[in-house]
N, CA, C and O of each residue as an XYZ file, in Angstrom:
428
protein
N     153.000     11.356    166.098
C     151.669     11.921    166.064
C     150.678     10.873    165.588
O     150.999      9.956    164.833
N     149.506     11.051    166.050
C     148.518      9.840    165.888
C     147.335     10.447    165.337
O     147.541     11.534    164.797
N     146.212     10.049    165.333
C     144.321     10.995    165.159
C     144.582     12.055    165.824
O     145.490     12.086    166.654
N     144.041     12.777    165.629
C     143.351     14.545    166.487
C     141.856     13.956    166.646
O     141.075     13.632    165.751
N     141.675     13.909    168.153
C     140.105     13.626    168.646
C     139.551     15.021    168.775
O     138.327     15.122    168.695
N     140.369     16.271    168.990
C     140.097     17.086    169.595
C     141.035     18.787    169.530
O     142.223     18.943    169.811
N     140.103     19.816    169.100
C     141.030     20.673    168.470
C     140.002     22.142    169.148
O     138.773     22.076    169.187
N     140.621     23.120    169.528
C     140.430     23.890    169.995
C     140.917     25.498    169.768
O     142.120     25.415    169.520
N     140.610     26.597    169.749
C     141.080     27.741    169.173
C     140.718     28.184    170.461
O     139.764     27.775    171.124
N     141.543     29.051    170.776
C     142.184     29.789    171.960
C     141.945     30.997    172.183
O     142.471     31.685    171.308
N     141.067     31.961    173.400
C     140.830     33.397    173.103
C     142.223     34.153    172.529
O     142.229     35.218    171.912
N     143.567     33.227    172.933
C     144.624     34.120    172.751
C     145.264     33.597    171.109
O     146.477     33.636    170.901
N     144.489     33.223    170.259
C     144.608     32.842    168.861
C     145.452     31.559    168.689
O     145.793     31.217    167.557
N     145.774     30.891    169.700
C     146.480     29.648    169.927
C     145.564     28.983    169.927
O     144.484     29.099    170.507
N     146.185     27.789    168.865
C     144.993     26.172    168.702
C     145.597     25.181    169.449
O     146.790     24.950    169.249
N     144.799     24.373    170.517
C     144.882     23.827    170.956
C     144.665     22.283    170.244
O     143.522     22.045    169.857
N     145.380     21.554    170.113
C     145.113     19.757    169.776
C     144.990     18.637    170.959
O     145.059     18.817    172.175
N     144.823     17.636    170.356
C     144.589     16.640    171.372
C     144.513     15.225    170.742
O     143.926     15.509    169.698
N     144.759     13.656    170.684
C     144.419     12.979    170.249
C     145.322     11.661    171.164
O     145.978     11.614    172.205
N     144.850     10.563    169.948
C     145.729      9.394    170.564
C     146.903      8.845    170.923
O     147.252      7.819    171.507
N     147.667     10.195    170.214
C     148.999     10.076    171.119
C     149.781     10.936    172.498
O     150.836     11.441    172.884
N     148.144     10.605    172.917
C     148.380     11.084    174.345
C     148.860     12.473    174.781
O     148.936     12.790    175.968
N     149.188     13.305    173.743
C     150.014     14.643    173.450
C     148.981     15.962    173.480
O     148.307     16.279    172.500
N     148.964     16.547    174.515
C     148.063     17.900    173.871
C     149.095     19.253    173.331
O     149.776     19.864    174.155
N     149.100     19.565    172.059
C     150.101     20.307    171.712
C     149.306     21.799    171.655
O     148.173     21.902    171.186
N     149.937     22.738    172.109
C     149.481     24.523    171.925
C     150.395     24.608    170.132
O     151.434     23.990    169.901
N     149.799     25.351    169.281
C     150.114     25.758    167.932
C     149.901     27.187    167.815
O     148.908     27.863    168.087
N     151.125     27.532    167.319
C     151.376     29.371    166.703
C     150.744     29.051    165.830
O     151.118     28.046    165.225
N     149.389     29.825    165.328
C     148.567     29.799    164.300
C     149.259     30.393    163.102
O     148.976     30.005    161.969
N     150.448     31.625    163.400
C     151.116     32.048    162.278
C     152.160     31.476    161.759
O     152.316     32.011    160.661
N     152.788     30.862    161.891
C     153.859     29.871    161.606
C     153.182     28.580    161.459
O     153.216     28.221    160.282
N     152.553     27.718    162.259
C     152.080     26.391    162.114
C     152.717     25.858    163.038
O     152.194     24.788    163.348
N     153.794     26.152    163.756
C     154.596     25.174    164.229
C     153.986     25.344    165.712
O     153.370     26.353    166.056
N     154.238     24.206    166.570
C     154.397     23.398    167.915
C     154.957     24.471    168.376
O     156.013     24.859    167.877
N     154.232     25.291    169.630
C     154.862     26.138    170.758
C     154.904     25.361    172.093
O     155.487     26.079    172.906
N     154.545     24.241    172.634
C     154.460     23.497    173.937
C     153.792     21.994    173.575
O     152.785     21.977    172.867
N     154.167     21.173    173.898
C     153.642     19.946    174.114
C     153.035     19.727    175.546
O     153.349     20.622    176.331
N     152.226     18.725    176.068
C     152.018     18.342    177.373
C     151.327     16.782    177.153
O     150.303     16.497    176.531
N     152.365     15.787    177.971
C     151.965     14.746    177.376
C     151.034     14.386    178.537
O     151.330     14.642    179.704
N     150.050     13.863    178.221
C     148.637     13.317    179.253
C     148.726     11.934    179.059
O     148.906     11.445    177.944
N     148.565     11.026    180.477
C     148.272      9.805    180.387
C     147.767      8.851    179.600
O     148.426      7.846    179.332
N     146.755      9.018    179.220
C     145.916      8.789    178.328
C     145.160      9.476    176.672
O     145.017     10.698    176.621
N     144.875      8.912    175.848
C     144.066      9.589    175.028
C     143.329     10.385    175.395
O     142.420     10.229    176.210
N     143.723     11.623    174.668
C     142.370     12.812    174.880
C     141.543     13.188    173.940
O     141.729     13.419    172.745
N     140.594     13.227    174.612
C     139.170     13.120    173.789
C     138.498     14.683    173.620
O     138.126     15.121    172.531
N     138.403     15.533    175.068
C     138.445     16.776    174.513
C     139.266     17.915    174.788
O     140.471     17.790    175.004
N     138.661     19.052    174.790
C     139.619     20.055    174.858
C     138.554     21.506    175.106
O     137.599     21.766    174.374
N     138.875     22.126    176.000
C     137.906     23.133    175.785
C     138.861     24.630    176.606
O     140.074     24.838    176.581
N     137.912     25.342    177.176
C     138.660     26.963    177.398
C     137.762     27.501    179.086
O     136.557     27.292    178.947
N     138.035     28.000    180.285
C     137.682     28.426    180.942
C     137.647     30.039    180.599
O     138.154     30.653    179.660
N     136.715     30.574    181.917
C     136.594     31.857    181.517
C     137.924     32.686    181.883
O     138.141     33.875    181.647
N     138.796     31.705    182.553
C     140.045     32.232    183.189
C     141.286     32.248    181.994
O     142.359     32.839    182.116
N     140.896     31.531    180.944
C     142.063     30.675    179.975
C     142.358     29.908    180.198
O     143.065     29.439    179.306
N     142.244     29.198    181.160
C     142.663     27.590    181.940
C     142.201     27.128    180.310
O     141.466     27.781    179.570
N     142.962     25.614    179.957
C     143.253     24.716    179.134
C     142.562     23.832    180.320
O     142.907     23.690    181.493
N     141.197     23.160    179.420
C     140.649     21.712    180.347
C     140.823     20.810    179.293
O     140.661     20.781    178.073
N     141.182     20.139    180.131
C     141.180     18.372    178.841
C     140.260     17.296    179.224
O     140.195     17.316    180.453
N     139.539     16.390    178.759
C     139.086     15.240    179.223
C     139.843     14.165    178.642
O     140.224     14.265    177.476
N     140.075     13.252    179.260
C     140.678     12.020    178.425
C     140.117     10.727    178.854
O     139.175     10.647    179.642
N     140.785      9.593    178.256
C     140.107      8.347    178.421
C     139.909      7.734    179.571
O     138.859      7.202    179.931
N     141.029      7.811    180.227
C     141.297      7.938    181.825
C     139.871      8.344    182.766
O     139.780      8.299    183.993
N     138.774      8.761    181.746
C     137.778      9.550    182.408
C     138.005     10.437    183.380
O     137.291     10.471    184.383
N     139.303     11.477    183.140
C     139.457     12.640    184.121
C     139.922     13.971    183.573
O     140.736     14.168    182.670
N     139.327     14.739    184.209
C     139.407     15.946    183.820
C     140.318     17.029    183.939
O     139.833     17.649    184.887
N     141.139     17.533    183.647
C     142.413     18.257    184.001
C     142.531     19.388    183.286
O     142.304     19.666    182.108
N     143.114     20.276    184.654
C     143.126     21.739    184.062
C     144.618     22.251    184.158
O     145.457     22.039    185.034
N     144.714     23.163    182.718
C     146.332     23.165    182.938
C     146.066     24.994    182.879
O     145.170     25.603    182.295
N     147.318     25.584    183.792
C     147.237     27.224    183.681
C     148.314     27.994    183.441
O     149.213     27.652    184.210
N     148.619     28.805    182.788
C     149.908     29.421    182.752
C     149.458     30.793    184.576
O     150.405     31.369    185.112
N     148.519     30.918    184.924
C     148.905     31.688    185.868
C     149.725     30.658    187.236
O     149.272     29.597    187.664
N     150.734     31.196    187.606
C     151.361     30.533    188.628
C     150.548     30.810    190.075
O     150.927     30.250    191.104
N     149.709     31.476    190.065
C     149.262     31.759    191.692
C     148.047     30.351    191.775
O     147.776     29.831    192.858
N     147.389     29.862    190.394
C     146.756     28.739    190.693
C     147.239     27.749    189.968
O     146.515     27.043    189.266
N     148.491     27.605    190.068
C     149.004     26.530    189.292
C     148.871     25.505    190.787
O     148.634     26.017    191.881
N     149.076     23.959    190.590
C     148.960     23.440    191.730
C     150.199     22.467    192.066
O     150.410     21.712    191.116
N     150.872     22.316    192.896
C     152.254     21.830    193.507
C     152.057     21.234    194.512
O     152.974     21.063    195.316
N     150.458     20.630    194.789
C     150.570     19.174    195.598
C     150.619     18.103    195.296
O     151.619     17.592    194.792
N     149.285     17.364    195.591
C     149.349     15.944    195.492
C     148.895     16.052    193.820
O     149.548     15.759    192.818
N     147.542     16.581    193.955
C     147.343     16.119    192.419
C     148.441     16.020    191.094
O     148.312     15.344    190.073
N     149.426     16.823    191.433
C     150.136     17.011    190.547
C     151.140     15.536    190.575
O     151.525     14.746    189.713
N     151.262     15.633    191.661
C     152.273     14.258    191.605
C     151.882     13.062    191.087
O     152.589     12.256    190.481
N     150.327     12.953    191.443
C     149.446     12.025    190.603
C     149.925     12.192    189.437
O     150.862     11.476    189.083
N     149.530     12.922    188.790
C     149.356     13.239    187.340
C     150.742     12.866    186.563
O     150.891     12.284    185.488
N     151.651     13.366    187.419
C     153.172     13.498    186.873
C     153.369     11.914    187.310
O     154.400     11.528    186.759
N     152.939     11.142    187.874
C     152.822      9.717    187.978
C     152.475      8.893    187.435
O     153.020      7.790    187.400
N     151.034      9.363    186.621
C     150.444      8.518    185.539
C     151.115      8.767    184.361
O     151.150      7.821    183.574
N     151.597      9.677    184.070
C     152.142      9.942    182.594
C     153.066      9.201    182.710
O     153.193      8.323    181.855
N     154.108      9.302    183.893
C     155.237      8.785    183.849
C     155.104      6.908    183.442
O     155.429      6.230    182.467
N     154.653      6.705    184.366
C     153.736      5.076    184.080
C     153.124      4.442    182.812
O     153.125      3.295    182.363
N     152.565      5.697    182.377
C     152.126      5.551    180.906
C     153.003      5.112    179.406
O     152.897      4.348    178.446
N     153.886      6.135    179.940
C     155.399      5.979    179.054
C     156.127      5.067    179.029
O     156.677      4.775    177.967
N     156.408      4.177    180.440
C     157.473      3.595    180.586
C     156.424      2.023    180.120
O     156.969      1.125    179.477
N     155.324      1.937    180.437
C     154.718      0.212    180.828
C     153.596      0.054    179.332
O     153.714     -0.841    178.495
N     152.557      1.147    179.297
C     151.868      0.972    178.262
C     152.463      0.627    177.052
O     152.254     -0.517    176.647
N     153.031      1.235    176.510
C     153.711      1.450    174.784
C     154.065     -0.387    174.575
O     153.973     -1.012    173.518
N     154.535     -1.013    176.130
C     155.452     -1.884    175.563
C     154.526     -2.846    175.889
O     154.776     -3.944    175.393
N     153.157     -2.758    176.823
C     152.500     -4.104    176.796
C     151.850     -4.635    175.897
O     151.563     -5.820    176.065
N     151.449     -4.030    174.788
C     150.881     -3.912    173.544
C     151.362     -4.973    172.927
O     150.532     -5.773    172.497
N     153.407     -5.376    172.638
C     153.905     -6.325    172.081
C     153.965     -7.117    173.092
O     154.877     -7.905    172.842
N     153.535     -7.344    174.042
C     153.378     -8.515    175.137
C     152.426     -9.565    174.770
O     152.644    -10.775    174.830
N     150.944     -8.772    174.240
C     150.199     -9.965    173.430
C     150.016     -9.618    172.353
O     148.960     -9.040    172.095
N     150.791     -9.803    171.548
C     151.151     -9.927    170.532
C     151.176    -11.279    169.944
O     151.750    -11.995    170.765
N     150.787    -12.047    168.797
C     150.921    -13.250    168.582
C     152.480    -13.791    168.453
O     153.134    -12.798    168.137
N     153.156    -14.671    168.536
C     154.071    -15.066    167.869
C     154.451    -15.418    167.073
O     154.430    -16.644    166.965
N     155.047    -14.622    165.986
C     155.163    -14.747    164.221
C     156.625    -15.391    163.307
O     157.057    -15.364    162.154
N     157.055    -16.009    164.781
C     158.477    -16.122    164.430
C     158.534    -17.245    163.547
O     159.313    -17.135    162.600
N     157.734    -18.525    163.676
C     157.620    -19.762    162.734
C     157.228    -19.316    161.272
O     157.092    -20.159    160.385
């Protein structure tokens, strides 16, 4: 877990988070604990609520994404594959280019 840029309360009493570790987590307000993670490409910056309950996020990526628990507009084309592309990419290449320039401290 990293900063919280971004925190949100839910018509359905679920708080929504968001921050620099790329993670938007849903929270049982009565317990405290983590009910879903969803990891996003990038840092997210906000977080907000449609009139539908749709979960929108903005992130650094400068894009906007809507996540839904209804399955009739959930979406299973391209965008998704995008999405499920960048995260994936995100995970595997970002984390590690960071120690790429890195100085060399070995002397």
């Amino acid at each position: 877990m990293g900063f919280v840029f971004a925190i949100r309360t839910l018509v359905t009493g679920e708080i929504v988070s968001g921050g620099d570790d790329c993670t938007l987590r849903i929270w049982n307000p009565a317990d405290g604990k983590s009910k879903q993670s969803i990891q996003m490409p990038r840092t997210i910056w906000a977080i907000n609520q449609n009139s539908l309950g749709d979960i929108i996020v903005g992130t650094e990526d400068y894009k906007i994404r809507t996540f839904t628990r209804d399955p009739a507009r959930a979406d299973n084309g391209e965008e998704l594959k995008t999405y499920e592309n960048e995260v994936s990419s995100k995970v595997n290449s970002t984390d590690l280019a960071q120690f790429e320039k890195a100085p060399d401290i070995s002397e």
